[in-house]
C-alpha positions in Angstrom: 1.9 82.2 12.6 -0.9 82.4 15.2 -4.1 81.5 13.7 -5.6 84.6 14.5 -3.1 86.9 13.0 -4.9 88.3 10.1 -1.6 89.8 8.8 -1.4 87.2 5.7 -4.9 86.8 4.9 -7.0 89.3 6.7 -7.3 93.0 7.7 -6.9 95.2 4.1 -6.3 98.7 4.4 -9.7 101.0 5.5 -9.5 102.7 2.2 -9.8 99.0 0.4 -12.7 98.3 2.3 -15.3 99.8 -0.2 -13.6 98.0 -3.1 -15.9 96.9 -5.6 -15.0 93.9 -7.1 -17.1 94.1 -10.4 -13.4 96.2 -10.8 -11.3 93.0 -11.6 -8.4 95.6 -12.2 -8.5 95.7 -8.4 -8.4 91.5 -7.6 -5.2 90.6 -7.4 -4.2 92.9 -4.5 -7.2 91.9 -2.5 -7.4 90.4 1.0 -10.0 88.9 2.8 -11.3 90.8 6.0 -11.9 89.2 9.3 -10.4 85.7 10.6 -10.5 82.9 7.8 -8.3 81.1 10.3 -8.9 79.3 13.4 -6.7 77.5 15.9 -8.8 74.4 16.3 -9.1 73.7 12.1 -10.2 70.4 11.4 -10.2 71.7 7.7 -7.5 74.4 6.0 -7.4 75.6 2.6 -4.6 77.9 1.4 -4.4 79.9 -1.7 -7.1 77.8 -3.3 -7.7 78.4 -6.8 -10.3 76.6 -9.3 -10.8 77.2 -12.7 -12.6 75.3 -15.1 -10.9 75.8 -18.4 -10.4 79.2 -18.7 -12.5 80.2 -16.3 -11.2 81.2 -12.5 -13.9 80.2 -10.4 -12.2 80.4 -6.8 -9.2 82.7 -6.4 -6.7 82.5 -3.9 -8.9 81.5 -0.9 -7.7 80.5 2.3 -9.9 79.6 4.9 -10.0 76.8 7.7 -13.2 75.3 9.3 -13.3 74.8 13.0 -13.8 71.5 14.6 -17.0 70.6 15.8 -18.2 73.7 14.7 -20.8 75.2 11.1 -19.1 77.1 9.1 -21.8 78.7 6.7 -20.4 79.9 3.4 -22.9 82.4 1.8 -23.0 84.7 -1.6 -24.9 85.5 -4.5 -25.4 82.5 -7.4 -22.5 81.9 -9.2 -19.9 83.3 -6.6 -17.9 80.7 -6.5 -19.3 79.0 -2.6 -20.5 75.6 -4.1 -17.1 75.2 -6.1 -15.2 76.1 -3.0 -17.4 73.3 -0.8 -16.9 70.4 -3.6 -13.3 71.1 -4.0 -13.2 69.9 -0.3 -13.7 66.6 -0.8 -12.2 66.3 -4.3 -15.9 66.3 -6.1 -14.6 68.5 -8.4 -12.3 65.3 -9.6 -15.2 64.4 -11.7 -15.5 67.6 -13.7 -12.9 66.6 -16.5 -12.0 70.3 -17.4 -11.5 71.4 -13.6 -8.4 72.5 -12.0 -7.4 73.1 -8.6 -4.1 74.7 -7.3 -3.4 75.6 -3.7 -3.0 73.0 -0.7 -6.6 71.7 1.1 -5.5 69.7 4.4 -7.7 67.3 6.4 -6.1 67.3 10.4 -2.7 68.6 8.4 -3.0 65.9 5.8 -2.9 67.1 1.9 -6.1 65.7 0.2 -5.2 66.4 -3.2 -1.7 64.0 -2.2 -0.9 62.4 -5.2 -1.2 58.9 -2.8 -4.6 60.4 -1.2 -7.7 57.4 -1.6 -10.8 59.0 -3.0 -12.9 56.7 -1.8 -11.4 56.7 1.8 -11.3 60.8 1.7 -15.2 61.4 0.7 -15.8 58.6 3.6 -14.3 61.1 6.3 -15.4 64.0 4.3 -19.1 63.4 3.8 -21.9 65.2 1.1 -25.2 66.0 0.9 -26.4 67.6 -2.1 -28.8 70.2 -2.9 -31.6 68.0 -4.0 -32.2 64.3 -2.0 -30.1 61.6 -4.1 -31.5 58.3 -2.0 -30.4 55.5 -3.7 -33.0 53.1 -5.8 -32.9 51.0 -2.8 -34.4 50.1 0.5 -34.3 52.5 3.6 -32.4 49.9 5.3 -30.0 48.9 2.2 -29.4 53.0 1.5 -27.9 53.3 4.9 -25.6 49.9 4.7 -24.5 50.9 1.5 -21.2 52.9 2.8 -20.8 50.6 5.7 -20.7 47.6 3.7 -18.4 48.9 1.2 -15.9 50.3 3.7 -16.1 46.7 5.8 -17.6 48.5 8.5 -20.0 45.7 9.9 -18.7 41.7 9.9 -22.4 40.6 11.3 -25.8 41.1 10.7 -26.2 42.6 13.9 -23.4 44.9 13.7 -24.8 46.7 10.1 -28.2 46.5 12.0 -26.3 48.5 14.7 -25.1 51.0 12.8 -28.3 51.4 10.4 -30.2 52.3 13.7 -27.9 54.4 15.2 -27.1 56.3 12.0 -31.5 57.2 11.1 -31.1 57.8 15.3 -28.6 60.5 14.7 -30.4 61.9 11.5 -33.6 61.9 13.5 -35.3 59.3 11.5 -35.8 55.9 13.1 -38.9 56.6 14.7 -40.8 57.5 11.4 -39.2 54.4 9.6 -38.4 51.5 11.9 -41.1 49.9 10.7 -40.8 50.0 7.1 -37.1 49.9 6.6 -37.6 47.0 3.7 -39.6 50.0 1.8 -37.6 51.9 -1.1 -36.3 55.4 0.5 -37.7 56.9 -2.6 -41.2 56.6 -1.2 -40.5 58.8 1.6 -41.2 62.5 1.7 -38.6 65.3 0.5 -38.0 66.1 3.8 -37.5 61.9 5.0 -35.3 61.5 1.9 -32.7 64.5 2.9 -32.4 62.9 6.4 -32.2 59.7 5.0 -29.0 61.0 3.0 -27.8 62.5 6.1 -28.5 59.2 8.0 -25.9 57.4 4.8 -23.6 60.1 4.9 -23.1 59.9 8.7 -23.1 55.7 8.6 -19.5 55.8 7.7 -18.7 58.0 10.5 -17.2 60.5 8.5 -15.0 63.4 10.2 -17.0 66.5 8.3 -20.2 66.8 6.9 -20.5 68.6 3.4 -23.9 70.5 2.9 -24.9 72.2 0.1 -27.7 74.0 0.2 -29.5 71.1 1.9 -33.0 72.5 2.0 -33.3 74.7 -1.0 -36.1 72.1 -2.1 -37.4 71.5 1.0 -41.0 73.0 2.8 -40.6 75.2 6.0 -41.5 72.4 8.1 -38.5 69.8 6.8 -36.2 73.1 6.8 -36.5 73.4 10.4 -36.1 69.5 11.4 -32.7 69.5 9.0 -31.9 72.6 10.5 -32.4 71.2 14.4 -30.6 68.3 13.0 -27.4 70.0 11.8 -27.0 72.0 15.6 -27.1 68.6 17.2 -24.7 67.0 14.6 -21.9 69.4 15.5 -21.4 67.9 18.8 -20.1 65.0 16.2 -19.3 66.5 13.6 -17.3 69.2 11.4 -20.1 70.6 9.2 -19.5 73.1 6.2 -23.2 74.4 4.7 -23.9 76.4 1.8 -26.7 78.1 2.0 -28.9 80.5 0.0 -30.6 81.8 3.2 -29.1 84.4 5.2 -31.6 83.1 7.9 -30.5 79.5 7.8 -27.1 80.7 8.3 -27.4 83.4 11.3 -29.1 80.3 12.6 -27.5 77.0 12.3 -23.7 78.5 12.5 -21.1 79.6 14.3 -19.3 81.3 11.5 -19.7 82.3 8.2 -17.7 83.2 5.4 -19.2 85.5 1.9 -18.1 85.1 -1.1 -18.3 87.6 -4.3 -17.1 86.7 -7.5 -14.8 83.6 -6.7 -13.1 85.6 -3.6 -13.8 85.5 -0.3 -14.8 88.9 1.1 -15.2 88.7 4.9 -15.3 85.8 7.6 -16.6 86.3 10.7 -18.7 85.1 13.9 -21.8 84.5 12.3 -23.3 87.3 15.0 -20.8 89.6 13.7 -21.1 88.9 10.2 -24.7 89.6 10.5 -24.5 92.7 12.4 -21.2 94.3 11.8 -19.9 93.6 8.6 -17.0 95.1 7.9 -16.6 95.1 4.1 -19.2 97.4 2.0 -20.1 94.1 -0.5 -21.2 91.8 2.8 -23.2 94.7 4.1 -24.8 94.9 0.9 -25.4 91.6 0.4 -26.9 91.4 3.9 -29.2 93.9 3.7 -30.9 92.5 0.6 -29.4 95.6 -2.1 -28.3 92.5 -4.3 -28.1 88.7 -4.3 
């Protein structure tokens, strides 16, 4: 199947378009609108589904994420986009009551493979969470820490190499190469995100996991993360959520909304933004809830 063809998981009838999905009567026969597939996928997911206990958090989503591109997943709380970026990397492993069905490939390679490493997997498939996590350690020791786990380094010089080169690309060094011995936890909210991205991107992972990276950040250390992320896709395979329609329209290249644990519509982000095609994006969009 071409990856454009949206025959299996696209176009919906024009009647269906208005569906309202409070209606869970109306779910199961439900397609997403637009392209959820691409041809150059670093990242697929087909017929995800997540439920924690009896809950169904994600239903049936299929959805691939283009290399060296941002897909931006938006919705309102508690529609299922953070769920869908954790089961990604397996996060959701550590949630004891979790389940996921459905197939997740990395370049064609099955991440939930009963043989799949873990610890290998969330080194190609990076995470920054919500709120900075630096570790209780030195700028310098938060950025080896991956490195030197994963054997990355076999000098001094090498890890020194790679510590620079990783606050470089998180546009950091200048503000701390002179106090890389101080604890990262004595740096602002702004200096602590980066220095997470700077140890997420030490162990030169494939994609980049974002989730809602500046939600607890000030304007000013939204828009250096958010110059950041547009120069790390020449790198890197980057999936944000994000809570700000603005941050998406400008930091990706496609987005995908999700109501109520199904993906609605994926798009260009320019399109999603000013021709959505389903009624629940538009209304998202345009502010009428959220």
């Amino acid at each position: 199947m071409n990856a454009n063809d949206s025959t299996a998981y696209g176009a919906v009838p024009e009647e269906a378009v208005g569906l309202d999905l409070n209606d869970h009567t109306a779910m199961d026969d439900y397609q997403t609108i637009g392209e959820p597939l691409v041809d150059n996928a670093k990242m697929s997911a087909r017929d995800v589904n997540v439920f924690y206990a009896d809950k169904h958090a994600i239903m049936d989503v299929s959805l691939d994420i283009g290399e060296n591109q941002v897909l931006a997943m938006i919705g309102p709380s508690g529609c299922g986009k953070s769920t869908f970026l954790r089961s990604l990397n397996r996060m959701n492993d550590i949630i004891p009551i979790c389940r996921v069905s459905g197939n997740i490939a990395l370049d064609g390679e099955d991440i939930y493979a009963s043989n799949q490493d873990t610890v290998l997997l969330r080194a190609r498939v990076g995470m920054v969470f919500q709120k900075p996590n630096p570790f209780p350690k030195s700028i310098y020791e938060n950025v080896a820490y991956g490195p030197r786990i994963h054997g990355l380094a076999h000098s001094k010089a090498e890890m020194d190499e790679i510590v620079e080169q990783s606050l470089r690309r998180a546009s950091l060094w200048d503000e701390v190469k002179d106090v890389l011995d101080k604890p990262g936890t004595g740096l602002s909210g702004g200096q602590q995100q980066r220095l997470c991205i700077a140890r997420a991107i030490a162990v030169s992972p494939e994609v980049i996991l974002m989730d809602e990276p500046c939600s607890a950040l000030d304007p000013i250390a939204t828009a250096r993360i958010e110059e950041l992320i547009d120069e790390l896709k020449e790198r890197f395979t980057i999936a944000i959520v994000t809570h700000s329609m603005q941050q998406a329209a400008r930091v990706s290249q496609r987005t995908a909304y999700f109501h109520l644990g199904k993906l609605i519509e994926v798009g260009d982000t320019k399109q999603i933004f000013t021709m959505p095609r389903h009624e629940l994006t538009e209304n998202y969009i345009t502010g009428r809830f959220g």
